[in-house]
C-alpha positions in Angstrom: 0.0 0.0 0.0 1.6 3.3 -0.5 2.3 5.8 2.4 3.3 9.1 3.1 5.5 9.6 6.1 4.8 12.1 8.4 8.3 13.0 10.4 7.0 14.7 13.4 9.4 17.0 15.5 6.8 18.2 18.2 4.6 20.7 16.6 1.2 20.8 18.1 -0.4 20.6 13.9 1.8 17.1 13.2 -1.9 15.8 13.3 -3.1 18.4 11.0 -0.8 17.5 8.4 -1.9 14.0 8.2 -5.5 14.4 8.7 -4.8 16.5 5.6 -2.9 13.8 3.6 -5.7 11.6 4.5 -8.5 13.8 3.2 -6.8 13.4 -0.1 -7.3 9.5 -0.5 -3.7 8.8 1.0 -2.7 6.8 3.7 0.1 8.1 5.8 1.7 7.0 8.9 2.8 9.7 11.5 6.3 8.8 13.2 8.3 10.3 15.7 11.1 12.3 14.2 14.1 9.5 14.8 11.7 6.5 13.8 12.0 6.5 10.4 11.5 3.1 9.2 13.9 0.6 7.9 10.9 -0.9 5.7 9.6 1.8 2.9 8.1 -0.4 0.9 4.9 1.7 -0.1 6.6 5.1 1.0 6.4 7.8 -1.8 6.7 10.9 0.2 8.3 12.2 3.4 7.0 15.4 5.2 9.2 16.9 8.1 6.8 18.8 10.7 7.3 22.0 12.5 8.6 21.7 15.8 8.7 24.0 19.2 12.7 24.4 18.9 15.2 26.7 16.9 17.9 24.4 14.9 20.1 26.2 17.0 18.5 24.9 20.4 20.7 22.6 21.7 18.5 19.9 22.6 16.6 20.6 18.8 15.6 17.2 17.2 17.9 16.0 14.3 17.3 13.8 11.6 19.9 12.1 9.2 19.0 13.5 5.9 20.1 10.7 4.2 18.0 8.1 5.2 15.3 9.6 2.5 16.5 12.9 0.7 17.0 12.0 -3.0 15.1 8.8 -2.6 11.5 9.8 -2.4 10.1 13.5 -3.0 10.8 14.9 0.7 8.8 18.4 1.8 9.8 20.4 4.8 7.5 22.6 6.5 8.6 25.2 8.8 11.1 23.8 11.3 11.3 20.8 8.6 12.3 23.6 6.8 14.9 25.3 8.4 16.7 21.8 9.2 17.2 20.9 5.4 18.8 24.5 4.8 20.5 24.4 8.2 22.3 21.2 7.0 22.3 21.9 3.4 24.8 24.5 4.6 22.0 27.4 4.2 21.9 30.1 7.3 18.5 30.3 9.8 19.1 33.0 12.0 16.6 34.5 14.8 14.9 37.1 13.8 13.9 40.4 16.0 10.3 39.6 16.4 8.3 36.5 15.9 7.1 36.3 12.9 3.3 35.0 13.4 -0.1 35.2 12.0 -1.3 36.2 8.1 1.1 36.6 5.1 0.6 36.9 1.3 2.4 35.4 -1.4 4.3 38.6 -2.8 6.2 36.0 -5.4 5.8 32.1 -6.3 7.2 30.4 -9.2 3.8 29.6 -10.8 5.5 26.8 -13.2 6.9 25.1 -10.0 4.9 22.4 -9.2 4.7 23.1 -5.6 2.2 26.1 -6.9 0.1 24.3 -9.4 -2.8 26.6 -9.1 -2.0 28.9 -6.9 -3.9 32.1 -7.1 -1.9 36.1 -6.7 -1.5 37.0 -3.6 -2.5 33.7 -1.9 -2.8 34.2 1.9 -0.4 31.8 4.1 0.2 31.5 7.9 3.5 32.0 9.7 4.6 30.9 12.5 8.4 30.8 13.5 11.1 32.8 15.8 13.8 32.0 13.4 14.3 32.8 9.5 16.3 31.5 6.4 18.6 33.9 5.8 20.0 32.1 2.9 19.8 29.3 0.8 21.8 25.8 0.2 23.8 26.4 -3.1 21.8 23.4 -4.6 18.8 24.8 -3.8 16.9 28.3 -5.4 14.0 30.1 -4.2 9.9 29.5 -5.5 8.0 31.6 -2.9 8.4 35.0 -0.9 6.1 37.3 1.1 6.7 40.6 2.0 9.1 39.9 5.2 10.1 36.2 4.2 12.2 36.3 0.9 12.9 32.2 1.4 8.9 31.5 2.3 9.4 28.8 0.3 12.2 26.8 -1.5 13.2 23.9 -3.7 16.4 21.8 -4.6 17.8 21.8 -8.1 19.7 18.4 -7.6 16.8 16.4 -5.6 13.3 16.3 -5.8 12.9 18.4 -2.4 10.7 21.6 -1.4 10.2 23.5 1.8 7.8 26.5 3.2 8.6 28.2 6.0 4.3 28.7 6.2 2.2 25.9 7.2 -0.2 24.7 4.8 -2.0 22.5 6.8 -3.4 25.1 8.9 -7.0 26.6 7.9 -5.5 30.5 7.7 -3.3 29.0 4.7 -6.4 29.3 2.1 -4.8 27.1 -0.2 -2.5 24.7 2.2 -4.6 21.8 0.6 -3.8 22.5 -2.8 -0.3 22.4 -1.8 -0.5 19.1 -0.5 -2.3 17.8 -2.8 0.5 19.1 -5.3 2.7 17.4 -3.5 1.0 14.2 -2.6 -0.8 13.7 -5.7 1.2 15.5 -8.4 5.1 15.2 -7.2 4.6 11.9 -5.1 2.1 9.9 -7.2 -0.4 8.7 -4.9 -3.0 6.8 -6.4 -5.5 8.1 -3.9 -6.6 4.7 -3.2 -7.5 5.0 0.8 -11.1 5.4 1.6 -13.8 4.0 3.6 -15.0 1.7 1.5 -11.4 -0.1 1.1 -11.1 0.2 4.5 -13.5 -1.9 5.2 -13.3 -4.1 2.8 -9.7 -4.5 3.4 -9.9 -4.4 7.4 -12.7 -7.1 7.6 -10.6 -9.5 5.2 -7.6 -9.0 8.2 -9.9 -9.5 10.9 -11.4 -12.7 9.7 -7.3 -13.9 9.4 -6.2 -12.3 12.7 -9.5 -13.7 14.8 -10.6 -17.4 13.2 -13.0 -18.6 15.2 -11.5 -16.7 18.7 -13.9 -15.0 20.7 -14.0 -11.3 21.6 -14.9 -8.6 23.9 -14.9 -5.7 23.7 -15.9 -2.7 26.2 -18.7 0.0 24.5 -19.1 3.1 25.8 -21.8 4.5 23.2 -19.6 6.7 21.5 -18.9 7.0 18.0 -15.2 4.7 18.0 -16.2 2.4 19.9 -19.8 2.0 18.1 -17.9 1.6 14.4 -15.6 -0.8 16.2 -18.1 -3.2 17.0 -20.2 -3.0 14.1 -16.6 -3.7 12.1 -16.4 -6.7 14.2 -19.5 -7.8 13.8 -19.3 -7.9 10.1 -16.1 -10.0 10.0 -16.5 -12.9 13.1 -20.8 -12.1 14.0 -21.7 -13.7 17.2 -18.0 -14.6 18.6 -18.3 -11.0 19.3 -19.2 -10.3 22.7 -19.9 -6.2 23.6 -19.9 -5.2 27.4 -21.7 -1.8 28.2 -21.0 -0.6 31.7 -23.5 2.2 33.3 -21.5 4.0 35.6 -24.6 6.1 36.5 -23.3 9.8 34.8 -24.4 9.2 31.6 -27.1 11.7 29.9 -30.5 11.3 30.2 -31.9 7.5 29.8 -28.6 7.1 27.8 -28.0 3.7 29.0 -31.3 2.2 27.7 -31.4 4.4 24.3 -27.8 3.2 23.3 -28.6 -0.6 24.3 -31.9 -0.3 22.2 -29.8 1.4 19.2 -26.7 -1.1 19.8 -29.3 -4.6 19.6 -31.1 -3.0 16.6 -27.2 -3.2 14.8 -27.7 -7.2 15.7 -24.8 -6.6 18.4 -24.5 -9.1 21.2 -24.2 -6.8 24.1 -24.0 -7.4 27.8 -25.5 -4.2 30.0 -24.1 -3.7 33.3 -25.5 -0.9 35.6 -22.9 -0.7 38.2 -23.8 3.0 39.4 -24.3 1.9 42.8 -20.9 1.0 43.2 -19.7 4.7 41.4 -21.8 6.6 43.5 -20.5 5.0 46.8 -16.7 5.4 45.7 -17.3 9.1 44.5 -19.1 10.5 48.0 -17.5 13.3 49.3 -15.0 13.5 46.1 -14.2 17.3 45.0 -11.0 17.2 42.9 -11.1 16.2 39.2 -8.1 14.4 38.8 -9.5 12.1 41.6 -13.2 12.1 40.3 -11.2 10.4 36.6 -9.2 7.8 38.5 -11.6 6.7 40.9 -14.2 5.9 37.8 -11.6 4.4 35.5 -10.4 1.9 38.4 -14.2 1.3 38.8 -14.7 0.4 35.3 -11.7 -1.8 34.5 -12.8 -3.6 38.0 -16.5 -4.2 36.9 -15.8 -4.7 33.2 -12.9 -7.1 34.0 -15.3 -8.8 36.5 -18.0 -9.2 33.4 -15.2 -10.1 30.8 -14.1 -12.9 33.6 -17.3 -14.7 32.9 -16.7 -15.1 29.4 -14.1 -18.1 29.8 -13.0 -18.7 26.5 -12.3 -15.1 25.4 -9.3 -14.6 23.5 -9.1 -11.2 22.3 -10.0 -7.7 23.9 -11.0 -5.4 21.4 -10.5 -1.4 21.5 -12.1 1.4 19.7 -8.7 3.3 20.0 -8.1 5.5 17.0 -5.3 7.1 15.8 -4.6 11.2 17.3 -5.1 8.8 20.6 -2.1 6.4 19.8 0.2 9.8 18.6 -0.7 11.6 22.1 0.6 8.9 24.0 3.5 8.5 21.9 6.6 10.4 23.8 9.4 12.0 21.6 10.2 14.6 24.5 10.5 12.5 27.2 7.1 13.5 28.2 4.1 12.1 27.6 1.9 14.1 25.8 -1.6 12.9 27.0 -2.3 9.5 28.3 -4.8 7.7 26.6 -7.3 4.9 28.8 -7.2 2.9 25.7 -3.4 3.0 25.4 -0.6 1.1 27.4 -1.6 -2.1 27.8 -3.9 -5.0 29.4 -4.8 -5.7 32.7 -2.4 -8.9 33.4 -4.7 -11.2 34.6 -7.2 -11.1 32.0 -4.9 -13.3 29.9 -5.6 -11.6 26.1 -4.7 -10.5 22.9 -5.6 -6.6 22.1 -6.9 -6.1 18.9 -7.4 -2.8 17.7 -9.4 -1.9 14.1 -9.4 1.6 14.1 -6.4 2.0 15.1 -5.1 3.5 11.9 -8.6 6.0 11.6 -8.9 9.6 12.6 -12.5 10.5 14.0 -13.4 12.1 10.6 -12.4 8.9 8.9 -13.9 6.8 12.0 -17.3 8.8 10.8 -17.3 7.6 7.1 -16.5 4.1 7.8 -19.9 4.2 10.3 -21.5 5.5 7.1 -19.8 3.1 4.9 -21.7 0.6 7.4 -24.9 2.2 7.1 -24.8 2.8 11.0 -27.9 4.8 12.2 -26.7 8.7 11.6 -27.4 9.7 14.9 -25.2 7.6 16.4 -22.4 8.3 14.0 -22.6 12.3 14.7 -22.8 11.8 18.1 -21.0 14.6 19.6 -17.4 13.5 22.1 -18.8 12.7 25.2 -16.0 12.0 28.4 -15.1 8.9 29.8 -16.4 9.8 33.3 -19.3 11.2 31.7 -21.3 13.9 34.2 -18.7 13.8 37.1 -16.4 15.8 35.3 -19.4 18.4 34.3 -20.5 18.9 37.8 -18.3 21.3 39.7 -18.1 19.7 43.6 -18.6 16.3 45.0 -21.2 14.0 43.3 -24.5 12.8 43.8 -27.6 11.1 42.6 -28.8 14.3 42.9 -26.7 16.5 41.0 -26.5 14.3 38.4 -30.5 14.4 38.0 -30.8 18.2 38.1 -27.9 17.9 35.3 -29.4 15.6 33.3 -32.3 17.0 32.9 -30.9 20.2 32.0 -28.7 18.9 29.5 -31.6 16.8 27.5 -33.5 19.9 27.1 -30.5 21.2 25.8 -29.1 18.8 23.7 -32.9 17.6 22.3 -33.5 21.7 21.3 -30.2 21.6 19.3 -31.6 18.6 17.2 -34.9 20.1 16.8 -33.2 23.6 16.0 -33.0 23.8 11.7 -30.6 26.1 10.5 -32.0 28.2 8.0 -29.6 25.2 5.4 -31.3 23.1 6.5 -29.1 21.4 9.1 -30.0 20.5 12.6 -28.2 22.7 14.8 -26.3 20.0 16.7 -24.3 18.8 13.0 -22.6 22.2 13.6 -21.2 21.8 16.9 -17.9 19.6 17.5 -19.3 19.3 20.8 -22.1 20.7 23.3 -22.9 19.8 27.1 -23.7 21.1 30.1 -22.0 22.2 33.5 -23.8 22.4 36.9 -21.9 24.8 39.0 -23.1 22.6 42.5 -20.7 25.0 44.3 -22.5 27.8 43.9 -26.0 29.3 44.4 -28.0 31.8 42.7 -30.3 34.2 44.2 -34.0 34.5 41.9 -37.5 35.1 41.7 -40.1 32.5 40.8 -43.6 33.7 40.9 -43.6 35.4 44.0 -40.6 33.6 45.8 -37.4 34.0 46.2 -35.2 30.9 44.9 -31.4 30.1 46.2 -30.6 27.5 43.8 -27.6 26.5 40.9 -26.7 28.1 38.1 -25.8 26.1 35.0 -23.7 26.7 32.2 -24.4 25.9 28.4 -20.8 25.1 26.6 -20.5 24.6 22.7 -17.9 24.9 20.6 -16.7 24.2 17.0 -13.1 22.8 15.7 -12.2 20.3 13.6 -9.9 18.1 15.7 -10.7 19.0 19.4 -6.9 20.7 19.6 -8.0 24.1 19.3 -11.5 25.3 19.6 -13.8 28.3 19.1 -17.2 29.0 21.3 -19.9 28.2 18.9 -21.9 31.5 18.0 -25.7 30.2 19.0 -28.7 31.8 17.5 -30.5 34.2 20.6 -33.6 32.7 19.8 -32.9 29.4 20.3 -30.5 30.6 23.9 -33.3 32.0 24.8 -35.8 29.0 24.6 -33.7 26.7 25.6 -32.9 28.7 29.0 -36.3 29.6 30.0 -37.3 25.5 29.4 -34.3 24.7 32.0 -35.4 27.4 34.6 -39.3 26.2 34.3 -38.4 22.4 34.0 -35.5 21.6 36.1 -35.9 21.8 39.6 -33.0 23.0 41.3 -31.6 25.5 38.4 -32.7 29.3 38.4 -30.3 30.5 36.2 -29.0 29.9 33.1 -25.4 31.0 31.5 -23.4 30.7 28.6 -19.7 29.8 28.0 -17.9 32.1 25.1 -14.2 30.9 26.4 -12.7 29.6 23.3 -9.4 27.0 23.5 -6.8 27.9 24.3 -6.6 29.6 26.8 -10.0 27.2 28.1 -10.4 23.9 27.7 -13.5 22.4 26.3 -14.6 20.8 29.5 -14.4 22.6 32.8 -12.9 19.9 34.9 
């Protein structure tokens, strides 16, 4: 199969870059910077990422050249870059002020193919400390903006191009013609990867890899882990075994709607309402940290205790995708973000992991439930957290609490389906993600009828992105604010006031806790 490698030196849009690559039909495999492989059968392309370090850092990351330059079309971006002219014998220098934000194209060679396309003055992002200064003597200019004479640059001996911009960044209007140029065009994909090979290709494997082993493997009624077993399902049917544990913090009659939704896919799955046992461990619990470890020991106990029972399992399965395999991937030394799906089984369970979508970005996770004619509302199901409600109510937890916030979120959540865009598009499709925060720490003074209430505030969060690393408060219409907040106050007993998040990430994070 052919591949793109993706060289990644630390910068936070590494994922960008191959979610791009992807959304052109071509696989691509994202690698720490000093992993290129020994194998490149399949590789026709190499991209070097940006990275948080100047060439000159002394702890920089370095990269031998050689292993790839001159054997498959190679294109820096960036930091990727400034390394190829820094050991091309080119000069990167720092410059006197970052140089950040919006640029134009002053210059490109239009007959470059690099620029296939490109329009006049085509707007590009920047973001770097340092500069080229000047030029390998094998290589020669193709781009400039109006501070950046090297913006972008290309070798006259080897089939190698750089930009000091980053083109897979939204700001870069036309970053995707430039990878497609360079993917497509220079690199020759055949554009070949797509849902429906996927499947077909991944169901083949699975029937190889599994025989006639059984499975488990843990739901938790989101999207990954939904497509995961329906994948299953199609390749080894009823050796498939799915266990769905209730930890009591999940929305609204959740728990019976995704069973009902999960038997309707002909899934075998095993319900477990363990909330009694949540609830007990989590009394008196403030912190947040402590709220997430106390529920994920919970679960591993209960599931484990369910997936006991199954005696001649062989085979845990995982919905873990791909951005959560790269965030628990370590080329600093530190650990990025741990994963729950990544780093291993439980000893005593005694299986093999086996993990479909492991290869699939949440886009791509999306098409292939399509590409399985999965129910749509389960496949545009917005990101929902592991410890569901505990992390969305501010204070310790209880049955309580999570009722008042339940049934303030299903009014909210049930008004964004019903809310049609003047498009024609339900409101929710244009959220990444929505929920709802009871602030059980605080009370609100207010007036119903002719009392006087002390009662919680809640708070209403959407926001819109594309891959959850950055994120933008999502700009609802007053009208529907407006309904939807007086149905809480009336509804929901315990709520008298209503507010709305506008804290965009960074500097915010998308849940509160």
């Amino acid at each position: 199969m052919q591949k793109i490698i993706i060289l990644d030196f630390g910068s936070q849009t590494t994922q960008l870059i191959g979610r791009r690559v992807r959304e052109l039909d071509t696989f691509c495999e994202i690698l720490p910077y000093n992993k290129f492989p020994q194998d490149t059968e399949g590789v026709i392309g190499v991209i070097l990422s940006g990275s948080p370090y100047s060439v000159h850092d002394p702890e920089a990351f370095k990269v031998d050249l050689g292993q790839f330059v001159g054997r498959v079309p190679v294109l820096g971006i960036c930091y990727g870059a400034q390394f190829i002219a820094n050991c091309g014998g080119g000069r990167v220098e720092k410059t006197d002020t970052r140089e950040y934000g919006r640029a134009n194209l002053q210059w490109f060679d239009a007959a470059n193919p690099l620029f296939q396309g490109f329009d006049d003055n085509s707007q590009v992002w920047m973001s770097h400390g340092d500069t080229i200064t000047a030029l390998p003597a094998d290589c020669h200019v193709i781009a400039s903006t109006e501070s950046v004479k090297f913006a972008a640059y290309a070798s006259d001996k080897a089939p190698l191009w750089a930009v000091q911009f980053h083109p897979e960044v939204f700001h870069t209007t036309q970053g995707k013609l430039l990878l497609q140029n360079f993917v497509v065009n220079i690199c020759g994909s055949r554009q070949e990867w797509s849902a429906a090979s996927f499947v077909e290709t991944t169901v083949a494997e699975l029937k190889e890899q599994l025989g006639d082993d059984r499975v488990i493997l843990g739901l938790s009624g989101g999207v990954d882990s939904s497509v995961c077993a329906v994948l299953l399902n199609k390749a080894i049917g009823h050796n498939l075994t799915c266990i769905f544990v209730d930890h009591g913090m999940l929305r609204k009659n959740e728990f019976a709607k995704v069973m009902e939704a999960y038997q309707g896919l002909g899934l075998n799955v095993i319900g477990v309402d363990a909330s009694e046992k949540f609830f007990k461990d989590l009394e008196g619990v403030t912190d947040p940290e402590q709220k997430r470890k106390i529920i994920g020991r919970d679960f591993v106990e209960v599931f484990n205790a369910e997936a006991k029972k199954i005696t001649d399992a062989k085979w845990l399965a995982q919905g873990t995708i791909y951005p959560d395999r790269i965030e628990s991937l370590s080329i600093t030394g530190m650990v990025i973000k741990s994963h729950h799906n990544v780093g291993g089984l439980p000893k005593d369970m005694h299986l093999k992991l086996c993990e479909p979508l492991k290869w699939l970005f949440k886009d791509e996770v999306r098409r292939v439930g399509y590409q399985l004619q999965m129910p749509e509302r389960l496949i545009k199901r917005h990101p929902f957290p592991g410890p569901g409600l505990a992390v969305r109510i501010l204070g310790d937890i209880t049955r309580e609490k999570v009722r008042i916030l339940q049934d303030a979120d299903d009014i909210y959540i049930e008004a964004m389906h019903n809310y049609i865009c003047p498009d024609g598009e339900p409101l929710y499709d244009k959220v990444w993600q929505a929920g709802t925060v009871l602030l059980s720490t605080i009370r609100s003074v207010g007036v119903m009828g002719d009392e006087r209430t002390y009662e919680h505030p809640v708070a209403l969060r959407a926001v819109t992105s594309t891959d959850a690393m950055t994120a933008d408060w999502a700009h609802l219409p007053y009208d529907f604010m407006a309904k939807v907040s007086n149905e809480i106050i009336n509804k929901v007993k315990g709520v008298n006031r209503v507010c709305y998040d506008i804290s965009s990430k960074p500097p915010s994070t998308i849940e509160w806790e």
